[in-house]
N, C-alpha and C positions, 0 to 999 in steps of 0.2 A: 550775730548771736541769736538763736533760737527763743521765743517767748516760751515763757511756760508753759506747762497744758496745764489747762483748766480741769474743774471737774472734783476738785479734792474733797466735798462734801457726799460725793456718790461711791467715794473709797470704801466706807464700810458697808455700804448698801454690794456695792459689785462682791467683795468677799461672800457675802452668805449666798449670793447666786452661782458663783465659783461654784461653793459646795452642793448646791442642788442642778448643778448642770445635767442635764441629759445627754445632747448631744456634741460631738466635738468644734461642730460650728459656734454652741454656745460659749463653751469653754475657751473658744479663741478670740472671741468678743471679753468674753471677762479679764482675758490676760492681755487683749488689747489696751483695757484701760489699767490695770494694774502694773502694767510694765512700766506705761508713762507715767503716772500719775504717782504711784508708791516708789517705783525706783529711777525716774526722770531718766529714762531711755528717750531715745529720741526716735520717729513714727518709721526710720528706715530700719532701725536696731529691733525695732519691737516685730514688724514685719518680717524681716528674717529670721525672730527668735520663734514666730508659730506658725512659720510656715505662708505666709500670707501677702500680695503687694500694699506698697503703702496705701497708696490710694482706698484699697476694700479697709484697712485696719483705721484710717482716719475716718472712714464713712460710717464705718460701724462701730467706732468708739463716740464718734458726736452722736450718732441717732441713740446709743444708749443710755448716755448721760441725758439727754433732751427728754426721753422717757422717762427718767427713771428704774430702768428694766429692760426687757427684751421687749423689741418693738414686733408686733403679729402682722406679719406681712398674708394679705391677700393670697390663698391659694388661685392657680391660673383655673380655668375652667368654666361655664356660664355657655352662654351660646351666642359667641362672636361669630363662628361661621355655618348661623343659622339662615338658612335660604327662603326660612317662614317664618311669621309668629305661630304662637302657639295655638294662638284659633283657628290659624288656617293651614296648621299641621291638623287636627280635630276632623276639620271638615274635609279634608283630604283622606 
């Protein structure tokens, strides 16, 4: 038998995010946790009800519950495939 999911104090906090979702990434995070949490689906039931593998829907329902909210992931970019620093871009 399946343990419960955890998380039920972040129930009404995920609702009001629900309603100020922007995007459908968010929106499927918020129903990741409401799915389980409000109507005790279980992470493959919930996966398939938006679209999603279990694996991203458990990873992304724990990191929201652990926040609080939506976690702001790093944009990629910076200068990994910089061949100088900056001072001896400058000086070049």
């Amino acid at each position: 038998m399946a343990r419960k999911a955890s998380g039920l104090p972040v129930l009404g906090i995920v609702k009001n995010f629900m309603a100020k979702a922007i995007t459908a990434n968010e929106l499927r995070i918020c129903q990741a946790v409401v799915f389980l949490i409000g109507y005790g689906m279980t992470i493959e039931q919930t996966a398939s009800c938006i679209g999603r593998i279990a694996g991203w829907t458990s990873r992304n329902r724990n990191a929201f519950i652990k926040a609080g909210g939506f976690v702001e992931r790093a944009r990629p970019g910076g200068r990994r495939q910089a061949n100088m620093t900056i001072e001896e871009e400058k000086d070049f």
